[in-house]
N, C-alpha and C positions, 0 to 999 in steps of 0.2 A: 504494500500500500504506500504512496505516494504520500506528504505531507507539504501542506502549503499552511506558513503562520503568516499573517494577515494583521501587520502593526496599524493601527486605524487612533484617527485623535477626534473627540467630540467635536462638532462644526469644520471638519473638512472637507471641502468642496471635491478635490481628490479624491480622496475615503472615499466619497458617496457615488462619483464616477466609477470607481475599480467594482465597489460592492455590484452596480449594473451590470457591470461588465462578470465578473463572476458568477450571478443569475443568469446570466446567458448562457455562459459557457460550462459549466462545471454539470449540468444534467448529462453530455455527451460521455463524460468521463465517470458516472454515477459507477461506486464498489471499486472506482479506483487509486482517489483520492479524497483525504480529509480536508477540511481548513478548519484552521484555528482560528479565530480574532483575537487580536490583544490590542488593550490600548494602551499606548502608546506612554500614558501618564501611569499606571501601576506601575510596581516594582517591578515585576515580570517585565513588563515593556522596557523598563528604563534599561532592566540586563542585556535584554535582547539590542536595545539599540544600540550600546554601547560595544558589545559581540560582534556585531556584523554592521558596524560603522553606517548605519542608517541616516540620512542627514535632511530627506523631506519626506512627508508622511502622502500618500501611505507609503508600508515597510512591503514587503512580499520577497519572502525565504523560503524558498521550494527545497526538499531534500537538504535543510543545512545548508544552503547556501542561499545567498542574498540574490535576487531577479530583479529586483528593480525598487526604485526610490521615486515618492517625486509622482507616481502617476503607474499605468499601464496601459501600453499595447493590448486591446484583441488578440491582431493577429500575430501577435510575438510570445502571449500566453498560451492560447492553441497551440500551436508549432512546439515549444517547451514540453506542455503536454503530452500531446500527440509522441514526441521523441521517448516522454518516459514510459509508456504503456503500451 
């Protein structure tokens, strides 16, 4: 099983674009990957951010490693996806 933690901050306009875009896309991959949310302000988040040097929210760390900062691609999460499964 695949893992996607999902750093998100209360009122971000980002966050709220990616969370879209993950409602679109994550049914194709349904039993084959989790998401986490974390925000960004808990202790948990703050480790996380500091871990994998996250610097605009949202965070998105696929398998332990960091995917992106700052926003998300569709078609660049697909494609990710699609590679791991």
């Amino acid at each position: 099983m695949n893992t996607i933690i999902f750093l998100t901050m209360v009122g971000c306009h980002n966050c709220a674009e990616a969370k879209k875009i993950f409602e679109e896309v994550l049914p194709e991959f349904e039993g084959k990957v989790t998401v986490t949310e974390v925000d960004i302000a808990s202790p948990e988040g703050q480790e996380l951010v500091q871990k994998y040097s996250v610097m605009a929210s949202p965070g998105i760390i696929i398998n332990d490693e960091l995917f992106s900062t700052g926003g998300v691609s569709k078609d660049k999460l697909v494609e990710k996806l699609q590679s791991l499964t």
